[in-house]
C-alpha positions in Angstrom: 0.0 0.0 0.0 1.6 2.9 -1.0 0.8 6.2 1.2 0.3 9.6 0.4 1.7 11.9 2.3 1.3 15.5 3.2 3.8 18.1 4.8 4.7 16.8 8.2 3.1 13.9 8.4 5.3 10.4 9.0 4.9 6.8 8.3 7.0 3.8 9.7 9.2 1.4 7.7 9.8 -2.0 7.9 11.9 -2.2 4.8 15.9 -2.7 5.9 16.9 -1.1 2.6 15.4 1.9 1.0 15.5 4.0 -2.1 14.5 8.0 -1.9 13.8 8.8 -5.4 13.4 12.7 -6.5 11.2 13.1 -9.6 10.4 15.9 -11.9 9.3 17.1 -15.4 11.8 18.7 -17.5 11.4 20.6 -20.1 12.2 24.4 -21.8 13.3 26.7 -18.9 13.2 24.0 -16.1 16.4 23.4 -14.2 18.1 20.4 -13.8 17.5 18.7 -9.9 20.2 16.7 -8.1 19.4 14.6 -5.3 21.8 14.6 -1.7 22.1 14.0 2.0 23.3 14.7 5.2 23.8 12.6 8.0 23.4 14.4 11.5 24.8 13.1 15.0 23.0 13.6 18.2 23.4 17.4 18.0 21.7 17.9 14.9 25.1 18.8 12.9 26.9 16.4 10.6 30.1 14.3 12.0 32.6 15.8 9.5 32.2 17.1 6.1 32.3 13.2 5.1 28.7 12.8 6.2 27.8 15.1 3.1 26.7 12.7 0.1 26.0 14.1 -3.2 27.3 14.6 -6.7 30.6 15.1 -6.2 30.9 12.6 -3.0 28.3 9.8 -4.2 29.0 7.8 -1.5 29.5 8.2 2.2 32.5 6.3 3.5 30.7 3.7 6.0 28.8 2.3 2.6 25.6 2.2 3.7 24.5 5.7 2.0 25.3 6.4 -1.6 24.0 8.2 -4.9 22.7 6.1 -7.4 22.8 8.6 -10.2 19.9 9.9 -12.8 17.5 8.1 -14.9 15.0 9.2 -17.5 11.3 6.8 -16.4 8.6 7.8 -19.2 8.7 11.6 -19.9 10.5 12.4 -15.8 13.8 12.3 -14.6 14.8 11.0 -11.3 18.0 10.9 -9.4 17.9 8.5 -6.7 19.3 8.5 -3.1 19.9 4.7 -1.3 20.2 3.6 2.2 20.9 0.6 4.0 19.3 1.7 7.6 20.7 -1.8 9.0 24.2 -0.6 8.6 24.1 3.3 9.1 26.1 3.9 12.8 24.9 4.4 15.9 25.8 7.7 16.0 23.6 9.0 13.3 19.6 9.8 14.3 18.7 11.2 10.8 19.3 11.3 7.6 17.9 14.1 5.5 17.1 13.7 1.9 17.6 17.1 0.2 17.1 18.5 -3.6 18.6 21.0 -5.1 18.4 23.2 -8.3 21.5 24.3 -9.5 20.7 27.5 -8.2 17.5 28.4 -10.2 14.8 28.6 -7.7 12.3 26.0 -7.7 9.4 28.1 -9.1 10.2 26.9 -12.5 10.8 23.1 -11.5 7.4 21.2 -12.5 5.8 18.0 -10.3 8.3 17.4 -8.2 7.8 14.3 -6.0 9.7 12.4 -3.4 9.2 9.0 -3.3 9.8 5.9 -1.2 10.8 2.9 -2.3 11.6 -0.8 -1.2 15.2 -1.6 -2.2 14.8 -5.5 -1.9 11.4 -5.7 -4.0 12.1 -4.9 -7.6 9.1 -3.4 -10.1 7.1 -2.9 -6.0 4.9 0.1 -5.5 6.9 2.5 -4.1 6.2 3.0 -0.1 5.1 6.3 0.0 5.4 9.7 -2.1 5.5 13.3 -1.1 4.7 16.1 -3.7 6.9 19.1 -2.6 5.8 22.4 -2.9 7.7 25.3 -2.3 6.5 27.8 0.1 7.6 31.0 -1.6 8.8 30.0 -5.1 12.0 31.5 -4.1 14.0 28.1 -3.0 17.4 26.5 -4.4 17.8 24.0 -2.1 14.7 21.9 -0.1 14.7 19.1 2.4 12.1 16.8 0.7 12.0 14.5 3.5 14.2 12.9 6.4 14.6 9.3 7.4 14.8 9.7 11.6 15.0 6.3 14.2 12.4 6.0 16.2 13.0 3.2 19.0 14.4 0.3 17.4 13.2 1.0 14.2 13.4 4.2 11.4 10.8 6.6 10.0 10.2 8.6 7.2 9.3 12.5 7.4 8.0 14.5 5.1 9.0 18.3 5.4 9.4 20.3 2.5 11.4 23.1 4.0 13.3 25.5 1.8 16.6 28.2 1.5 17.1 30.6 -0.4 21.1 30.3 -0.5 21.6 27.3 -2.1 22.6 24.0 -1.6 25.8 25.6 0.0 23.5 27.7 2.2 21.7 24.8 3.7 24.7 22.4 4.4 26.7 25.0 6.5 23.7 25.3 8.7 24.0 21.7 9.0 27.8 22.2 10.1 30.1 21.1 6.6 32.5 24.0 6.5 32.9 25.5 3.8 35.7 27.5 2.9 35.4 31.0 1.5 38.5 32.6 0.9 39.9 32.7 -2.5 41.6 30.0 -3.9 40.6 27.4 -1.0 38.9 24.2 -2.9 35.0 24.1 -2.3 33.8 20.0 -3.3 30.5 22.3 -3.8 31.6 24.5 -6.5 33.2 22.1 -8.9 31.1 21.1 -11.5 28.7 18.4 -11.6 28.8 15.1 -13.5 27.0 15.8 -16.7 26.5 19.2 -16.2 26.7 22.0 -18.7 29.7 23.6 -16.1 31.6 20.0 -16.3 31.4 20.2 -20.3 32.2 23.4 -20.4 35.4 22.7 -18.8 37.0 20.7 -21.6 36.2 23.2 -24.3 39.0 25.6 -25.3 39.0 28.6 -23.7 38.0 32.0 -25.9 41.7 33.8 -26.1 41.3 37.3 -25.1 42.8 40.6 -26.3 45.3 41.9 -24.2 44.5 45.8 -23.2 46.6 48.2 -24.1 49.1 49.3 -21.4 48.1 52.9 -19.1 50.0 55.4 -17.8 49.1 55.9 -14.0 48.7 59.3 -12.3 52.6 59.5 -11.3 54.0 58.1 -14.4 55.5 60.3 -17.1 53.4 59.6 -20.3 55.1 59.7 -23.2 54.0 62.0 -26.5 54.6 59.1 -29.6 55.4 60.9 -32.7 53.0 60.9 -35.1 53.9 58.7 -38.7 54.9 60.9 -41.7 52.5 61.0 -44.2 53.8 60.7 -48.0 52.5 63.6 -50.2 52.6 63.6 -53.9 55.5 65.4 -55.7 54.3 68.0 -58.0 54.7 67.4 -61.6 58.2 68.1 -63.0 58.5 71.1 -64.8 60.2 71.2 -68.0 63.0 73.4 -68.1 63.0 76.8 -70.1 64.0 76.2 -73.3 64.6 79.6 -76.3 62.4 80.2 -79.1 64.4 79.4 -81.7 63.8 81.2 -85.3 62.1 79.6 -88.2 63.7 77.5 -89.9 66.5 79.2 -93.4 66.7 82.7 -91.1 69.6 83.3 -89.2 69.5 83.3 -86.0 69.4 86.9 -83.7 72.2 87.3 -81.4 71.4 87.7 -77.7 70.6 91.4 -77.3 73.1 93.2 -75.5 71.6 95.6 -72.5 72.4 99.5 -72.6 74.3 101.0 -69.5 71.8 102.5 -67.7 70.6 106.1 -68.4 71.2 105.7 -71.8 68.8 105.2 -74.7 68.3 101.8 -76.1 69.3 101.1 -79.6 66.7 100.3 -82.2 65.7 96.7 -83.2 67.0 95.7 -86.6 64.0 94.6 -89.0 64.0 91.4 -89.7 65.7 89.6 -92.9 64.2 90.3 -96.4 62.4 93.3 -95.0 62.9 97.1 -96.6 65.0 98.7 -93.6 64.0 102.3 -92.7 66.2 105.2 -94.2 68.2 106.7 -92.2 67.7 109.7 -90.0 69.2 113.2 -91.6 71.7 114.4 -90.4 74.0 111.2 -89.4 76.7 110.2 -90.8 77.5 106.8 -91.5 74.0 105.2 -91.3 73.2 102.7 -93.7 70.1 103.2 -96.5 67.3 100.4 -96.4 66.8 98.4 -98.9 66.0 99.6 -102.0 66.5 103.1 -101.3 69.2 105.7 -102.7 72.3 105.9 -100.7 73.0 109.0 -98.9 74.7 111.4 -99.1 78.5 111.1 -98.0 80.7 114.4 -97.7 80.2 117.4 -96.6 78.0 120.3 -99.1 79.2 122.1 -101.3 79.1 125.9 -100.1 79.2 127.8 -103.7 76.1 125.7 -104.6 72.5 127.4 -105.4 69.7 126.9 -106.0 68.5 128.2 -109.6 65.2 131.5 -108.7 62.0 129.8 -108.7 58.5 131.0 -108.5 55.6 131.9 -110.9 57.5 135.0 -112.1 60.2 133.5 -113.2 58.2 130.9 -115.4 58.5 131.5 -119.0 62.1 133.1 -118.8 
């Protein structure tokens, strides 16, 4: 007869062996559950941090609780807590079964269920089942239910009590220390089995750009010339070159530059060209071309001119 249990309530085992199974329903946006527990002394508080069983210490060192790992049954998951209560010490009154979410709070987790199984009797009903709720939507960690002794014998609680911190939160109330200064190895923060963190892991890390260096406020910074730009040349120039004349006439001769003050001389006309007479009066100056000569000597003074006029015409 399988029982169904509500929050608080407690039901006696006679099974020597039994197997707390967590159950959900994944699916888009729910976060994966794993399943652990504590063992507590007399005091309430685990031994040592040995008496903390989960993913990344499946099994307690007595052998009598361990982790039995996840399994897909229809469209759930479980993971799967186991407990010989024959074996477990003396010294340990309770036992509590705990889930955690990976840090997502368990809002988003859908039918989640505790149940109670008989270790011995394969394909048997389970013992009893719990569906936990969370009070404020807000949890990461839950205790689902606890396994207590009662006399000679062992119980099963169920509780449903939440934290908001974590799985890390809940077991240092319980008394596994956990180390917080940097550098100090937490069993809690490595990655789980199977997890996205664990596969992660053995991907290659993205290489990253190194920043460039900074001057601080007492270092001198220093001004980095800036590169020389190349500019075009401007286009060669050809050098200056003389008209020459046409070609069959003589070249001109350079002019030559009068001292100053004085007048400059005429330009000669050019070749083949009727050359202006000469101006009266000088001596020596050439006739152009294809006028009478000058001129040369000096005038005779006995010479005159014969009377002219209208009077004399006729004589």
């Amino acid at each position: 007869m399988t029982h169904a249990m509500l929050k608080g309530s407690n039901v006696p085992l006679q099974a020597t062996t039994v197997r707390a199974v967590l159950r959900w329903t994944p699916g888009q946006g729910v976060p994966d559950v794993d399943a652990s527990a504590l063992l507590l002394g007399p005091d309430d508080r685990v031994r040592s941090d040995e008496d903390f069983v989960f993913y990344n210490q499946p099994r307690h060192p007595s052998g009598q609780v361990w982790r039995l790992g996840k399994k897909r049954v229809g469209e759930d998951l479980t993971d799967t807590i186991q407990t010989d209560l024959t074996g477990v010490e003396a010294s340990v009154g309770r036992i509590l079964l705990v889930a955690s979410a990976d840090g997502v709070s368990f809002d988003r987790v859908r039918s989640l269920r505790i149940l109670l199984h008989d270790a011995s009797a394969a394909d048997a009903e389970p013992l009893a089942y719990f569906d936990v709720k969370p009070e404020t939507g807000q949890e990461t960690a839950l205790i689902c239910g606890e396994l207590y002794r009662r006399g000679e014998g062992w119980k099963f609680r169920a509780l449903g009590e939440g934290y908001s911190n974590g799985l890390k939160g809940l077991a240092t109330d319980f008394g596994i220390s956990v180390d917080e200064s940097e550098g100090a190895e937490d069993p809690m923060a490595a990655p789980r089995p199977g997890s996205s963190a664990h596969t992660s892991d053995r991907s290659t890390p993205p290489r990253s750009t190194p920043a460039p260096p900074t001057a601080g406020p007492d270092e001198p910074t220093t001004v980095q010339p800036l590169p020389e730009v190349s500019r075009p040349l401007p286009p060669e120039q050809p050098p200056g070159v003389p008209a020459q004349p046409a070609y069959g006439y003589p070249q001109q001769p350079p002019a030559a530059q009068p001292a100053y003050g004085y007048p400059q001389p005429a330009g000669r006309p050019d070749y083949g060209y009727p050359q202006a007479p000469a101006a009266a009066g000088i001596t020596g100056a050439q006739s152009g071309y294809g006028y009478p000569p000058p001129a040369t000597g000096t005038p005779d003074p006995d010479f005159r001119l014969p009377p002219q006029g209208p009077q004399f015409i006729g004589r």
